[in-house]
N, CA, C and O atoms as a GROMACS GRO file, in nm:
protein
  248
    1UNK      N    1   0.083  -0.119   0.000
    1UNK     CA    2   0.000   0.000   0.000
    1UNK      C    3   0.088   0.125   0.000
    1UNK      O    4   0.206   0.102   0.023
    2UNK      N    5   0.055   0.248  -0.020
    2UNK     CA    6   0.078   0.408  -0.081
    2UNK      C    7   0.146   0.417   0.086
    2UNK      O    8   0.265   0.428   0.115
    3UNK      N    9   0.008   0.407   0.194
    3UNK     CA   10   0.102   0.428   0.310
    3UNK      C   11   0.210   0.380   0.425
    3UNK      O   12   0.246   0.412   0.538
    4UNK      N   13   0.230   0.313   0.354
    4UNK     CA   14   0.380   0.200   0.357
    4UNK      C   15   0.491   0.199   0.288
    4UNK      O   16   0.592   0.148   0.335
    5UNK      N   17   0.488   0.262   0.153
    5UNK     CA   18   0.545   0.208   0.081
    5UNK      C   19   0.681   0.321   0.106
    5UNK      O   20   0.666   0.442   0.091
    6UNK      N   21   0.784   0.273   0.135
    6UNK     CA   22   0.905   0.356   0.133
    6UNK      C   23   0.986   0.450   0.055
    6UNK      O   24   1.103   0.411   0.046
    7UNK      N   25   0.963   0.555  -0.002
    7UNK     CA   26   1.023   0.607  -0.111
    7UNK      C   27   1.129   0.638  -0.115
    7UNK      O   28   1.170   0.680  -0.007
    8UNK      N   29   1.228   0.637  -0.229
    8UNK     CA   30   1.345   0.652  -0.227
    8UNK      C   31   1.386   0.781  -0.234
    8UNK      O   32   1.345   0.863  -0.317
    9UNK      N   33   1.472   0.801  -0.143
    9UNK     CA   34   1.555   0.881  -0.133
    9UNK      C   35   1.668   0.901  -0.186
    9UNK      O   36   1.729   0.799  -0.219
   10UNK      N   37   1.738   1.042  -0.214
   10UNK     CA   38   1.870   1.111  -0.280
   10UNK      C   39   2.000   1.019  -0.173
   10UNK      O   40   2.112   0.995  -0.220
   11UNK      N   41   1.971   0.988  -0.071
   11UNK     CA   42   2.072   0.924   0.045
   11UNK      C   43   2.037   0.742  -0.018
   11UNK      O   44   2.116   0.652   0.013
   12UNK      N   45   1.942   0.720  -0.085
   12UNK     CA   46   1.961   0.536  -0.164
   12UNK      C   47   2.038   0.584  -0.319
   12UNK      O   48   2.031   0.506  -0.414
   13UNK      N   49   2.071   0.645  -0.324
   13UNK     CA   50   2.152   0.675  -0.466
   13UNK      C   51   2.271   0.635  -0.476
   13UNK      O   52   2.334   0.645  -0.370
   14UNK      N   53   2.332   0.589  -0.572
   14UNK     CA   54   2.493   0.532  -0.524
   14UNK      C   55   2.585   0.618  -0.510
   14UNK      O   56   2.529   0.708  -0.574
   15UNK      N   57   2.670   0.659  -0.481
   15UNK     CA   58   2.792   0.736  -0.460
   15UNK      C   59   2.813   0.836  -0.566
   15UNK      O   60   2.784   0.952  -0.596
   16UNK      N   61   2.917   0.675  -0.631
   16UNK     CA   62   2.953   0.700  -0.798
   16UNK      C   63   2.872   0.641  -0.909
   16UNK      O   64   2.841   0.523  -0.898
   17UNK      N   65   2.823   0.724  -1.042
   17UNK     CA   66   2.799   0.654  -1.143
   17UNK      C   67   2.892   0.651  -1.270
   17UNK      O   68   2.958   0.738  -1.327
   18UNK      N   69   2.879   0.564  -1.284
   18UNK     CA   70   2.994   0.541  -1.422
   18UNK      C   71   2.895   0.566  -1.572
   18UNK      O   72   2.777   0.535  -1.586
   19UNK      N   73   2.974   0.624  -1.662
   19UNK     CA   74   2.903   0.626  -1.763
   19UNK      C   75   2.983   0.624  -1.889
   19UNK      O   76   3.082   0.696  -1.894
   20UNK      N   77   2.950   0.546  -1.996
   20UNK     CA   78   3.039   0.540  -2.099
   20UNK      C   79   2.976   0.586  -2.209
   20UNK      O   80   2.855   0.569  -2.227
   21UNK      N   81   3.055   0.651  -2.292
   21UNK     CA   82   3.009   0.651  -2.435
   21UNK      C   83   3.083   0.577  -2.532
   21UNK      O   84   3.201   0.543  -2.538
   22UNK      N   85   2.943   0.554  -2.639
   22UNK     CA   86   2.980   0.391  -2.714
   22UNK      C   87   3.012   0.457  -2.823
   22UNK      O   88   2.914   0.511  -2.875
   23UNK      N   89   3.158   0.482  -2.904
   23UNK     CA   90   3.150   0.519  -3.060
   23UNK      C   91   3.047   0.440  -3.148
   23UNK      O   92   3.018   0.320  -3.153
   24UNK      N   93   3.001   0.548  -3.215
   24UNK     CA   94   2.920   0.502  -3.345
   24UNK      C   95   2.900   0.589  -3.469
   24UNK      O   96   2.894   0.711  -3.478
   25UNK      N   97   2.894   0.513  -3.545
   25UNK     CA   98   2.827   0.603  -3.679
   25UNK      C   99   2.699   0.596  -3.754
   25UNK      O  100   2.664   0.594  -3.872
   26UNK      N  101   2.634   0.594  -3.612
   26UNK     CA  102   2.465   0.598  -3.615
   26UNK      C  103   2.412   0.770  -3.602
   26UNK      O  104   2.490   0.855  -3.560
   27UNK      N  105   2.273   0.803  -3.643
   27UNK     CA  106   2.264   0.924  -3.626
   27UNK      C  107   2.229   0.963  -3.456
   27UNK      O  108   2.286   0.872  -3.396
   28UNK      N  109   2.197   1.008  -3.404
   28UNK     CA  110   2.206   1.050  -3.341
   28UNK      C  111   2.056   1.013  -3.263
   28UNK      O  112   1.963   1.009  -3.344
   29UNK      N  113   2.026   0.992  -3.154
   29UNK     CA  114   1.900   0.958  -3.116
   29UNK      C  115   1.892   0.964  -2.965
   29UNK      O  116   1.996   0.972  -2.900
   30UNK      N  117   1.762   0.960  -2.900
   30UNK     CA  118   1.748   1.039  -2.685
   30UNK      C  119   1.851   0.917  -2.656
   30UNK      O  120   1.904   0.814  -2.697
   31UNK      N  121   1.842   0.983  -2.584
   31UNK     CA  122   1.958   0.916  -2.476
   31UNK      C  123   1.904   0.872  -2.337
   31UNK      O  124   1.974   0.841  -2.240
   32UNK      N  125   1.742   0.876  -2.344
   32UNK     CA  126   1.677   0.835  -2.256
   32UNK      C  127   1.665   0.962  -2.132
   32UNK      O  128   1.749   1.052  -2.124
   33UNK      N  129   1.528   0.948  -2.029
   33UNK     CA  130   1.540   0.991  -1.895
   33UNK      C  131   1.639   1.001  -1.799
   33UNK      O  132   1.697   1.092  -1.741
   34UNK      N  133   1.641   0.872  -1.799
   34UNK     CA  134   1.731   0.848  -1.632
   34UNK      C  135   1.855   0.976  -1.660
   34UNK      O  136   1.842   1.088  -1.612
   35UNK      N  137   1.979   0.932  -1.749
   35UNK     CA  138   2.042   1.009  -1.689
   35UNK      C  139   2.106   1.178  -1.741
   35UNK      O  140   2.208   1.243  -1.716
   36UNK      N  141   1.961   1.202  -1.837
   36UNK     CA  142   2.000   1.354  -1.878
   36UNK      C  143   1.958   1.454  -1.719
   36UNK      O  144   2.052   1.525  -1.686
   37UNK      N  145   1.857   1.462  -1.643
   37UNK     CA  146   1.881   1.515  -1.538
   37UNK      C  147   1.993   1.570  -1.444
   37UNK      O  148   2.025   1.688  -1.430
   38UNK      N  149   2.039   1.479  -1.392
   38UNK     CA  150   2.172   1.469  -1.305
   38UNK      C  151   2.277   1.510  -1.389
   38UNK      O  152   2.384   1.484  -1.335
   39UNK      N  153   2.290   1.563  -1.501
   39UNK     CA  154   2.398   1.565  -1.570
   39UNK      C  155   2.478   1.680  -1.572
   39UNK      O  156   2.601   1.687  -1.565
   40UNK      N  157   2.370   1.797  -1.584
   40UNK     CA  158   2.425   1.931  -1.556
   40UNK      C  159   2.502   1.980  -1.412
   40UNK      O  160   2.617   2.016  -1.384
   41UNK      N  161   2.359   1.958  -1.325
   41UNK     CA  162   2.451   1.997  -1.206
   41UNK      C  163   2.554   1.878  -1.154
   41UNK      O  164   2.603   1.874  -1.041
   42UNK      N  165   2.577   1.777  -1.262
   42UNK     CA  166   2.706   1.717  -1.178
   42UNK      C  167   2.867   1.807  -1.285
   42UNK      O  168   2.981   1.815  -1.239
   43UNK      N  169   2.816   1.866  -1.444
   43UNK     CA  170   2.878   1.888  -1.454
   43UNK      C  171   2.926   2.036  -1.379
   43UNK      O  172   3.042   2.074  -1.366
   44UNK      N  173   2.777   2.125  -1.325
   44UNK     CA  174   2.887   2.232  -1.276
   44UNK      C  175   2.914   2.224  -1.139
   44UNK      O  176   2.974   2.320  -1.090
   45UNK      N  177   2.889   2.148  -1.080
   45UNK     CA  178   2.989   2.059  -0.938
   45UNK      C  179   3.131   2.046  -0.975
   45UNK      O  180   3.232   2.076  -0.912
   46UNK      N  181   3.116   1.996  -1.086
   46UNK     CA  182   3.282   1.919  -1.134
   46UNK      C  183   3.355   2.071  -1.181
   46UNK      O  184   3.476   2.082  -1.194
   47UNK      N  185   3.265   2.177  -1.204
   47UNK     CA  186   3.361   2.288  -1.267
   47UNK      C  187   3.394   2.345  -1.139
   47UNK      O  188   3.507   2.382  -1.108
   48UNK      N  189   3.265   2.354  -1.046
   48UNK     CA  190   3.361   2.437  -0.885
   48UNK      C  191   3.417   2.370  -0.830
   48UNK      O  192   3.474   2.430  -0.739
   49UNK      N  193   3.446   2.230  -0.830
   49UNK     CA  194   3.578   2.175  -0.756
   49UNK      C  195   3.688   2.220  -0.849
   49UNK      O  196   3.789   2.257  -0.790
   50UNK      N  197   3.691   2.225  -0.943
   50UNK     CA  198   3.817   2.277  -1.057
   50UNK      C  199   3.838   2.400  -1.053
   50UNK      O  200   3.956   2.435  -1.050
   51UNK      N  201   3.737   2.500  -1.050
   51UNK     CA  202   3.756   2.637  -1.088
   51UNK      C  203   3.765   2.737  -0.959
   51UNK      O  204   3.831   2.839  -0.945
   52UNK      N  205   3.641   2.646  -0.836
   52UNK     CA  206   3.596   2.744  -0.693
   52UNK      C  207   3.487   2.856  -0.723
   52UNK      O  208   3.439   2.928  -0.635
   53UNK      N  209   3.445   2.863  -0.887
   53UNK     CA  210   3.361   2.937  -0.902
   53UNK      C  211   3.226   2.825  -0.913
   53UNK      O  212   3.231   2.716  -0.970
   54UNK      N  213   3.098   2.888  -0.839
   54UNK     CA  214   2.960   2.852  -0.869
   54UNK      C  215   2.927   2.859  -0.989
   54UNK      O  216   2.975   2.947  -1.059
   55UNK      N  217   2.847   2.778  -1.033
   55UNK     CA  218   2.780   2.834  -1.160
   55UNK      C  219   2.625   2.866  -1.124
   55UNK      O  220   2.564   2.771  -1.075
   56UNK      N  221   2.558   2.982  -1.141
   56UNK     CA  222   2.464   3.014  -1.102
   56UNK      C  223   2.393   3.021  -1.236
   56UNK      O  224   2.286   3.081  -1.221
   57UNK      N  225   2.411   2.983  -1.365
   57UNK     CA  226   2.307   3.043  -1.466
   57UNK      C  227   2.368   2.953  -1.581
   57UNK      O  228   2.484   2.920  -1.606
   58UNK      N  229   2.232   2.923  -1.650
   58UNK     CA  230   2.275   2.827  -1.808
   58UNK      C  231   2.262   2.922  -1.910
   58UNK      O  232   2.164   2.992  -1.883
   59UNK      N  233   2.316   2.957  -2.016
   59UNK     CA  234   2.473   2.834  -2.049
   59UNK      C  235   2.533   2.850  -1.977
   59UNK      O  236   2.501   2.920  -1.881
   60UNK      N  237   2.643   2.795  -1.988
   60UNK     CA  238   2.760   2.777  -1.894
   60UNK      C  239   2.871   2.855  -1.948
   60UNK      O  240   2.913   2.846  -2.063
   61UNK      N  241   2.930   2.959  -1.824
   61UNK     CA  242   3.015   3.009  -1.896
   61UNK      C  243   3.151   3.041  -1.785
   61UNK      O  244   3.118   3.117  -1.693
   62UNK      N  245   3.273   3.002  -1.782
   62UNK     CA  246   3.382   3.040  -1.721
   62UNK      C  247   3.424   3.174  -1.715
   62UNK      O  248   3.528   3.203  -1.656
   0.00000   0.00000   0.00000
C-alpha cells in the first residue's frame, strides 16, 4: 500500500555513477530519462571543484 510504501531517497543513490560513451556512426537519437537530469549539475559541481567558481546560470560560462 501508498502508506507504507518507502520512497526513495537522494541518500539510496549510489555514490559514484559510471558512464560510458559507445562510438558510433549511427545518427544521433534520446539518450533516454534516467540520466540527462543529473547531468548538468554534476557537470557544474565538477567545474567548482576545478575552478571554486559557482555556476549560477545556463549556459555555462567560465
Amino acid at each position: 500500500n501508498f502508506d507504507t510504501y518507502e520512497v526513495a531517497r537522494i541518500t539510496d543513490a549510489p555514490i559514484e555513477t559510471e558512464v560510458y560513451m559507445v562510438p558510433s556512426n549511427e545518427k544521433p537519437t534520446g539518450v533516454g530519462e534516467p540520466p540527462v537530469p543529473p547531468f548538468t549539475p554534476a557537470l557544474c559541481n565538477a567545474l567548482y571543484r576545478i575552478t571554486g567558481k559557482r555556476i549560477r546560470q545556463l549556459p555555462i560560462t567560465l
